[in-house]
C-alpha positions as CSV (number, residue, x, y, z in Angstrom):
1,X,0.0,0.0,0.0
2,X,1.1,3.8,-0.8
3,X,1.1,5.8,3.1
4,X,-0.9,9.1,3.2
5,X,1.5,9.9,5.8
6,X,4.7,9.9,7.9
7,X,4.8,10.6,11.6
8,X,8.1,11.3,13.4
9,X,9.2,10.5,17.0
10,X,11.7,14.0,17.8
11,X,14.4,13.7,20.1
12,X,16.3,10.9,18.5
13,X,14.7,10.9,15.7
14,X,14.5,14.4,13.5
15,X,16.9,15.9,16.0
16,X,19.8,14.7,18.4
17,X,18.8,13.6,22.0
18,X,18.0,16.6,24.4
19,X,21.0,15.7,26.4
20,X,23.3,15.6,23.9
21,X,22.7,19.9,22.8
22,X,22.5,20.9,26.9
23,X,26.2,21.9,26.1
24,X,26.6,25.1,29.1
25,X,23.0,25.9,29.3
26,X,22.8,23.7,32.5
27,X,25.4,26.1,34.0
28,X,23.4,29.1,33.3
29,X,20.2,27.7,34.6
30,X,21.9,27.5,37.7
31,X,23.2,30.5,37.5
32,X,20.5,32.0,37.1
33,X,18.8,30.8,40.1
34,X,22.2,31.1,42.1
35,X,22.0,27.8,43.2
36,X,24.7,24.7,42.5
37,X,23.9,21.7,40.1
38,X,24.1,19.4,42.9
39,X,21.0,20.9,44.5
40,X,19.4,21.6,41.0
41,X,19.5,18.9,39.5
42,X,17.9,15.8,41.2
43,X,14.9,18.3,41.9
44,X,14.8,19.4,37.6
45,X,14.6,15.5,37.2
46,X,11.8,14.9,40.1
47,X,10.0,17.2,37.9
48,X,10.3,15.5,34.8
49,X,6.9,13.6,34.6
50,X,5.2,16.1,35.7
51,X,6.6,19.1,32.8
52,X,5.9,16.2,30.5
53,X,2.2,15.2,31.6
54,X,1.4,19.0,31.3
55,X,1.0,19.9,34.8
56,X,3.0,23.2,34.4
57,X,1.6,25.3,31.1
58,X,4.1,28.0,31.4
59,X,7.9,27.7,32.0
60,X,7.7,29.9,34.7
61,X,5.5,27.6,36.6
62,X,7.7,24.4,36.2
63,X,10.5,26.9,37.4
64,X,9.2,28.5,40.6
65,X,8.1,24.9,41.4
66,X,11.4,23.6,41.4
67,X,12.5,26.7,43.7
68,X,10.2,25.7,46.1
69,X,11.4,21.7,46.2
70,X,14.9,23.2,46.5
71,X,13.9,25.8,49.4
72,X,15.3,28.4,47.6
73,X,13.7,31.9,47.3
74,X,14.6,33.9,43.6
75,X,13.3,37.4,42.8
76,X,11.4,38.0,39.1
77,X,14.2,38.9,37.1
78,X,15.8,35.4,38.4
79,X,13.4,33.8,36.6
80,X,12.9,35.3,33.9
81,X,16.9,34.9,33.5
82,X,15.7,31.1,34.0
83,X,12.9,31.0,31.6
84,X,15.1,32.3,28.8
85,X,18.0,30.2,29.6
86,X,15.6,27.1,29.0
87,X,13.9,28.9,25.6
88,X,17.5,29.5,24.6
89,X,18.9,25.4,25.3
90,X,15.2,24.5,23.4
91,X,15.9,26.6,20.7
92,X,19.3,25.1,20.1
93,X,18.2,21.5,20.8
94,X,15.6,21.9,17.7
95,X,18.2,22.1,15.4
96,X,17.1,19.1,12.0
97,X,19.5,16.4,11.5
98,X,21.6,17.4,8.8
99,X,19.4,15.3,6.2
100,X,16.0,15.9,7.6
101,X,14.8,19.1,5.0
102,X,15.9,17.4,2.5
103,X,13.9,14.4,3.9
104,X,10.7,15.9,4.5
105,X,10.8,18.3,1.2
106,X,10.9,14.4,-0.7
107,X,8.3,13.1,1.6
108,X,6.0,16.2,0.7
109,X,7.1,16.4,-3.1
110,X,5.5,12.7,-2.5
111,X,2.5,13.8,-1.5
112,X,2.7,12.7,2.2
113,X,1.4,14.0,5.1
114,X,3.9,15.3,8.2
115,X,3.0,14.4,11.5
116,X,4.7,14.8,14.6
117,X,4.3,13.5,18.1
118,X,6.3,14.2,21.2
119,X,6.8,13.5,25.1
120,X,8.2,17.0,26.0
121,X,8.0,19.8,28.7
122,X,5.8,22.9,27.7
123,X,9.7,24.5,26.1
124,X,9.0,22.1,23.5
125,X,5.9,23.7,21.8
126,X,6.6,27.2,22.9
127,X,9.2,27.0,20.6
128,X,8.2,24.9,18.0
129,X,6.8,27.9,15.6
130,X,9.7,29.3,15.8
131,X,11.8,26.4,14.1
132,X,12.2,25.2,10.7
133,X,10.0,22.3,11.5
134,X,6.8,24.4,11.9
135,X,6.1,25.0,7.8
136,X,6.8,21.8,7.0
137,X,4.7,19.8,9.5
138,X,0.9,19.4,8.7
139,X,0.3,18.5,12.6
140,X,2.1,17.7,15.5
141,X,0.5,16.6,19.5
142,X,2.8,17.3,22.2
143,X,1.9,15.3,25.7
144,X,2.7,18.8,27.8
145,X,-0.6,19.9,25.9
146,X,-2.4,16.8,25.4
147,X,-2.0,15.9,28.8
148,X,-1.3,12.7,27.9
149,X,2.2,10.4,26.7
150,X,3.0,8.0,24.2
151,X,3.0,5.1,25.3
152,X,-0.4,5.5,25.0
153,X,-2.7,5.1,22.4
154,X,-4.6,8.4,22.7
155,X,-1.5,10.1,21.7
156,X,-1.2,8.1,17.8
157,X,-5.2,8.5,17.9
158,X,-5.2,12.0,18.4
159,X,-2.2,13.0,15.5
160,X,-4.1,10.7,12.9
161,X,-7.5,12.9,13.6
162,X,-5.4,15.8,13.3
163,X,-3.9,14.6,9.7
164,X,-7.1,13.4,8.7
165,X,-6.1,10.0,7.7
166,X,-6.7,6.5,9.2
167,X,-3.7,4.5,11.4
168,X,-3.3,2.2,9.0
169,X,-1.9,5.1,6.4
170,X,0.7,6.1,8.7
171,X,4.1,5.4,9.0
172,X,5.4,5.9,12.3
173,X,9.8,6.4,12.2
174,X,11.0,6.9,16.4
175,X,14.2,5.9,18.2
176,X,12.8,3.0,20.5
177,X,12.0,4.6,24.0
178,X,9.4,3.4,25.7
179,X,8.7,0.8,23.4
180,X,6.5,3.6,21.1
181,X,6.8,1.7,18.0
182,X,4.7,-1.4,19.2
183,X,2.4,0.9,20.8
184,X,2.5,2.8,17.1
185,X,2.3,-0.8,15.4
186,X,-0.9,-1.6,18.2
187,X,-3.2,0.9,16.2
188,X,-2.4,0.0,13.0
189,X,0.5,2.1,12.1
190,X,3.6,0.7,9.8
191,X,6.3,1.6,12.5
192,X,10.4,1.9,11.4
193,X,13.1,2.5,13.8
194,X,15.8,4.7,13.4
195,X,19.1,3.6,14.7
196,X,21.5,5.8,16.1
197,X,24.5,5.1,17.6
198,X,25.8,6.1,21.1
199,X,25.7,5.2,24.8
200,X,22.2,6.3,25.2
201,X,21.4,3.0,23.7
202,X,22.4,1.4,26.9
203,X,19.5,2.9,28.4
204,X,16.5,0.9,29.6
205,X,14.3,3.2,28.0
206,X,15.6,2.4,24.7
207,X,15.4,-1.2,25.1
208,X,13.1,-1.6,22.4
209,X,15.7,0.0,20.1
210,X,18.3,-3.1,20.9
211,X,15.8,-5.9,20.7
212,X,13.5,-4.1,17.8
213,X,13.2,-7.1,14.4
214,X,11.2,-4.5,12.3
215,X,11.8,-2.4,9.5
216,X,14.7,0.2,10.5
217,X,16.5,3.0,8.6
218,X,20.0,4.4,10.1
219,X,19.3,7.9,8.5
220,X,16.3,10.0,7.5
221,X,17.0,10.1,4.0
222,X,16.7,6.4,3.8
223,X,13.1,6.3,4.3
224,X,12.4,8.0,1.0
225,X,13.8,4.7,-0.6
226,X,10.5,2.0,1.6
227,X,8.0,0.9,-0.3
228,X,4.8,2.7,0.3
229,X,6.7,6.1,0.1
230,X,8.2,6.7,-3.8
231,X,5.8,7.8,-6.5
């Protein structure tokens, strides 16, 4: 069968891991907020389900919550120094993979659909018009405003309503965490890994990456060569 569309996965996947771009913006967060990693950052990472689930709709709020679990008091101007020191790392971790333009422009010159669906923090989709990204996408569900993650299958429901086209149109390209391709495969979607290389793969999360026997692509541009894709 020909796909209608192609939904992409994001860190990992059309850009590098979030990790891998934090480069000295996790200095100047702290910084910012005077306080040292060491108390920062286990408190940042408590917060982590709850930035992605949506429960803070503003940066600020994820911010002054995380001054409160560390006990520390910060005047305005501290976070707003905060708040732009996390729009600045966001801004540089939505940077394409070098081939993903080129990618996408084949996928659309195809006549595909662009989908894209993402466990983030609210940063994510504050940012997203911004980004190259933004033009080329026909849709795109973040869980921060869904309220909701993949795993689950609300989240590939909701982005196929959104492209108007059926699950079993879709194909669904992701790294592996949290074992979103059989989830994506689970509502009908054709999913394909994307293997990268590094010692995030070690990770539990991406345990489905390691053990994944499906179709798989080790770049972007190699999707424009599956069946169901070319004219």
């Amino acid at each position: 069968m020909n796909f209608r569309a192609v939904i992409f996965d994001l860190f990992g996947t059309i850009v590098d891991g979030f990790a891998a771009s934090s480069g000295g913006y996790q200095e100047q967060f702290c910084a910012a907020l005077a306080v040292s990693n060491d108390q920062l950052a286990p408190h940042w990472r408590d917060l982590t389900e709850r930035r992605t689930l949506g429960e803070f709709q503003t940066v600020e709020a994820s911010i002054e919550s995380l001054c409160d679990l560390i006990g520390t008091k910060v005047t305005a101007g501290q976070i707003l120094k905060a708040v732009e020191t996390r729009l600045s790392l966001t801004r540089h971790a939505l940077k394409p993979k070098s081939d993903a333009i080129a990618t996408f422009e084949g996928l659309k010159d195809a006549g595909l659909r662009l989908g894209l669906l993402s466990n983030c923090s609210i940063e994510i989709p504050i940012v997203w018009p911004e980004t190259e990204f933004a033009k080329m996408f026909d849709a795109a569900v973040f869980s921060s405003r869904e309220r909701i993650k993949k795993p689950a299958a609300e989240m590939y429901q909701l982005i196929c309503e959104r492209l108007g086209v059926a699950a079993k149109e879709c194909m669904y390209v992701a790294d592996g965490e949290n074992f979103e391709l059989a989830a994506a495969a689970n509502v009908g979607m054709h999913p394909v890994l994307i293997r990268n290389n590094g010692s995030d793969n070690k990770k539990e999360v991406l345990r489905e990456a390691r053990e994944w026997k499906g179709a798989a692509v080790s770049q972007l541009a190699d999707l424009l060569t599956l069946p169901g894709i070319a004219k």
